[in-house]
Each structure stands twice: as C-alpha cells, then as structure tokens.
C-alpha positions as CSV (number, residue, x, y, z in Angstrom):
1,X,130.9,106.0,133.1
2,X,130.0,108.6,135.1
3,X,128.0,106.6,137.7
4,X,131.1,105.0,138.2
5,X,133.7,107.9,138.8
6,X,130.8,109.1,141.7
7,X,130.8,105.4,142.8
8,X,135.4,105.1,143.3
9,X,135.0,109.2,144.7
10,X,132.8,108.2,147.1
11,X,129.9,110.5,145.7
12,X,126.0,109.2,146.5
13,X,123.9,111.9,144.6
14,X,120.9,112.3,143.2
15,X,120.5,111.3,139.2
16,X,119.5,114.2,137.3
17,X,118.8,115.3,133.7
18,X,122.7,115.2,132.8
19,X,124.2,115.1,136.3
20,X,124.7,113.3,139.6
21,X,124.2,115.8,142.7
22,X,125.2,115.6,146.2
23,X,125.4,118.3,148.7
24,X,129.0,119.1,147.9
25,X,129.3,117.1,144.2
26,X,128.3,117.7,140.7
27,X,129.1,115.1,138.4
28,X,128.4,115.4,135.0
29,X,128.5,113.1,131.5
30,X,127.7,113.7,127.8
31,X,126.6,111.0,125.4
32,X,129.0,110.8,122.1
33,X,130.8,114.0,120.6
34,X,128.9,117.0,121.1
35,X,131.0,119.6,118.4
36,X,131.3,119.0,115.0
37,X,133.5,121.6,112.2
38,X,130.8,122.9,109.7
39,X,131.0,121.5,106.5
40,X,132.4,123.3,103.8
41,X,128.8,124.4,102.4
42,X,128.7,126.8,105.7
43,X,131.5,128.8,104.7
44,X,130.6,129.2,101.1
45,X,127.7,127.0,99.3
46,X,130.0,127.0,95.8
47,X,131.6,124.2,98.6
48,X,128.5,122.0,98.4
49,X,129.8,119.9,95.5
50,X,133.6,119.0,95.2
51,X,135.5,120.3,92.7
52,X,139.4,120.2,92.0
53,X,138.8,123.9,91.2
54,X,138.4,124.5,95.4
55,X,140.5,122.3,96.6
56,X,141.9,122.1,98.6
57,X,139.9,123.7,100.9
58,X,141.7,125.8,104.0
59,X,139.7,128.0,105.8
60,X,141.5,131.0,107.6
61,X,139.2,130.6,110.3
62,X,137.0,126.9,111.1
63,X,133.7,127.0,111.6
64,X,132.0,124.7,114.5
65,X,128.3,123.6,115.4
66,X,126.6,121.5,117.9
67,X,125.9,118.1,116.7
68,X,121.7,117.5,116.3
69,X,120.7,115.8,119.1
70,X,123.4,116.6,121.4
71,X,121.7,119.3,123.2
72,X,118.8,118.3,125.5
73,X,115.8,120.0,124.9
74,X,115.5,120.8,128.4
75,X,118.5,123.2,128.7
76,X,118.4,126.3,125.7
C-alpha cells in the first residue's frame, strides 16, 4: 500500500528496510497491528485463570506491549 501512496504522490525512492526514500520523501508502512493491551496475567498473575471471583476485570490504568514479531530485528 505504501508503494502505491509514493506511486499517486509522485514519489520515486529508494526501497528500504521499512521505508521508501527520496531526496525530499520518506514513506513509511507497517505490516499488521503492531500494539497489543497486555493480558490480564501482566497486571496480576491471580489473572491467568478466569474466575467470577475477578471479574470483571477493570484496570485503573491498561497496560500495552509490542506484538512478537512486529519489531524488525534491525531497529532496537
């Protein structure tokens, strides 16, 4: 998709690990979703197994992670 917004803008750049380049143009993609929340087990691992003794479950504040394999392991 990304190829193709460079493409209608006009942009000819170099493919690299992530991005299109051009002198004056970055244009970048990602593959899928790349956040996730953290499961429940995170906050508190009595959260592993359901119960109707913890539910339901609100968090005062949610807890996010990167999805495995969402990162390149070119970029830290």
């Amino acid at each position: 998709m990304a190829q193709e917004f460079a493409k209608a803008l006009k942009i000819n750049g170099q493919r690299k690990d992530g991005y299109l380049e051009s002198d004056d143009s970055v244009v970048t993609w990602c593959v899928g979703h790349l956040v996730t929340m953290s499961y429940p087990e995170k906050y508190d691992i009595k959260f592993k197994r359901w119960s109707f003794d913890t539910l339901p479950f609100l968090p005062r504040e949610f807890k996010y992670e990167v999805i495995p394999g969402s990162k390149s392991s070119s970029r830290s």
